[in-house]
Every structure is written in structure tokens, then in C-alpha cells.
N, C-alpha and C positions, 0 to 999 in steps of 0.2 A: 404347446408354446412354440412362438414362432420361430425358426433360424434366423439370425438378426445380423448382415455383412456391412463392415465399415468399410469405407476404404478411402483412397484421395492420396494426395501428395506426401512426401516428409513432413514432418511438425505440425501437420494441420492438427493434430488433437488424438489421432486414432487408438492407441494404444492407451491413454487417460479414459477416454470414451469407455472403450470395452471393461475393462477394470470396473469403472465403475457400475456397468451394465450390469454385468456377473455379478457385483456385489448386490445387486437389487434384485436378482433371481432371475435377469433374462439370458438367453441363449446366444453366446455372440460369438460371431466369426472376425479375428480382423484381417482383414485382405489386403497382404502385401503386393497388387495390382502395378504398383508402380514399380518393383522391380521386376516386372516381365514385359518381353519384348511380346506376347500375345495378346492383344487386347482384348479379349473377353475369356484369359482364363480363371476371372472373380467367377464364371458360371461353373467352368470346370471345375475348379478345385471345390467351391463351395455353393454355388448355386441358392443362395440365401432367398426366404420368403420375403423378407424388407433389404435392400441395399439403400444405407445413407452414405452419403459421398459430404465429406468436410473437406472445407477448401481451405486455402490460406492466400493471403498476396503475397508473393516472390520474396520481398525485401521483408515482412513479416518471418518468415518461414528460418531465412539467413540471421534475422535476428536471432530467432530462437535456437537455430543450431551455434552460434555464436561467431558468426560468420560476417565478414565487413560488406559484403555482395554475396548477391543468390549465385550459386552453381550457373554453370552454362548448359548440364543435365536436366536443370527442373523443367527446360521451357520444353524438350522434346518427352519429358515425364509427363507433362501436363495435353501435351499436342499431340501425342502419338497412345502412349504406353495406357490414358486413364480417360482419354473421351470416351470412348464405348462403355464403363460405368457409369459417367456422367451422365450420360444419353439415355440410358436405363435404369439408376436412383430413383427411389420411391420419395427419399428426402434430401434435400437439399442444403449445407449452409456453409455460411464463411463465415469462418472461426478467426478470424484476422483480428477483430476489436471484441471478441470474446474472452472469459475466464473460463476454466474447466467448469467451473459452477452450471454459469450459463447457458454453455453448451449443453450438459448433462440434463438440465430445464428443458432447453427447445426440442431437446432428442425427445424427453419423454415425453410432452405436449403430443407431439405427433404419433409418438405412441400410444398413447392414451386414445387419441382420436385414430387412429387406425383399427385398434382393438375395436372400439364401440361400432365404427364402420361393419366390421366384419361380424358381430353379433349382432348386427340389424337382417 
């Protein structure tokens, strides 16, 4: 089974994701990337077989933490602390006009075709 790293910004989803991963028997790491000033220690600490990166938009993200404006932190979170994930994610999406539902769908779509991939 593969090691499976989430990672991305605050509120994008990541901690719903994993939950629910685990609860469907996959192997998941989530990758608290954004608070470290190293940007590639997602490989150090856990160097996952798949990295998905969930994104959020700014004023989405402050929604969800209950906030009237994003931080002034998220834009160097996002510019500094989480591009080298980004740049190296096997999947990609923005959870912005998503439900945990549908996210949990698009992760596993990609999963599903990634597994078939690697048994070809």
C-alpha cells in the first residue's frame, strides 16, 4: 500500500481528507508543510509515494477559520513555505467550491487511476 502525503495551506481540507483516507484503509501522512520555514521538509519528514496538494483561495480559507480577512502569513505560507510541494504533487485541487464529499471523490478518482497505472 502506498504512503499517501496531503499537504497545502490552512483549511484547504487536509486533516477531513486524511480521516477520511484512513477510514477507507489507505495509508496517509498529513503534512504540516506549511508550518516550516524548509520547503521540502514534506520529503524529510515523510517522503510519501503520492503527494496531493489541496489548495484553497485566501478569502475562502479566512472564511472557514472564521476570520473577516486572510492572515498576512497565508501569502508567504503559500509563496515561500508550500511551492516546492506544489511543484512536486502527484495531484492537484482546489477545495475552494468543494464539500469534504467531493473532495474525498476527486482524491479517490485519482487514486483509483493511479493504482491501475502502476499495475499496468
Amino acid at each position: 500500500m502506498p504512503l499517501i502525503g496531503i499537504v497545502g495551506p490552512c483549511s484547504a481540507g487536509k486533516s477531513v481528507l486524511a480521516r477520511q483516507l484512513r477510514a477507507n484503509g489507505y495509508q496517509v501522512r498529513e503534512i504540516r508543510q506549511e508550518h516550516s520555514v524548509t520547503p521540502a521538509m514534506w520529503q524529510r519528514i515523510t517522503n510519501p509515494d503520492i503527494l496531493i496538494y489541496l489548495d484553497v483561495r485566501m478569502d475562502v480559507a479566512a472564511r472557514r477559520e472564521g476570520l473577516s480577512e486572510p492572515s498576512s502569513w497565508w501569502v508567504e505560507e503559500r509563496e515561500f513555505r508550500l511551492a516546492h510541494a506544489r511543484r512536486h504533487c502527484d495531484f492537484y485541487l482546489d477545495t475552494s467550491d468543494l464539500s469534504p464529499q467531493e473532495i474525498l471523490t476527486q482524491v479517490q478518482d485519482f487514486l483509483h487511476t493511479w493504482e491501475k497505472l502502476r499495475a499496468d
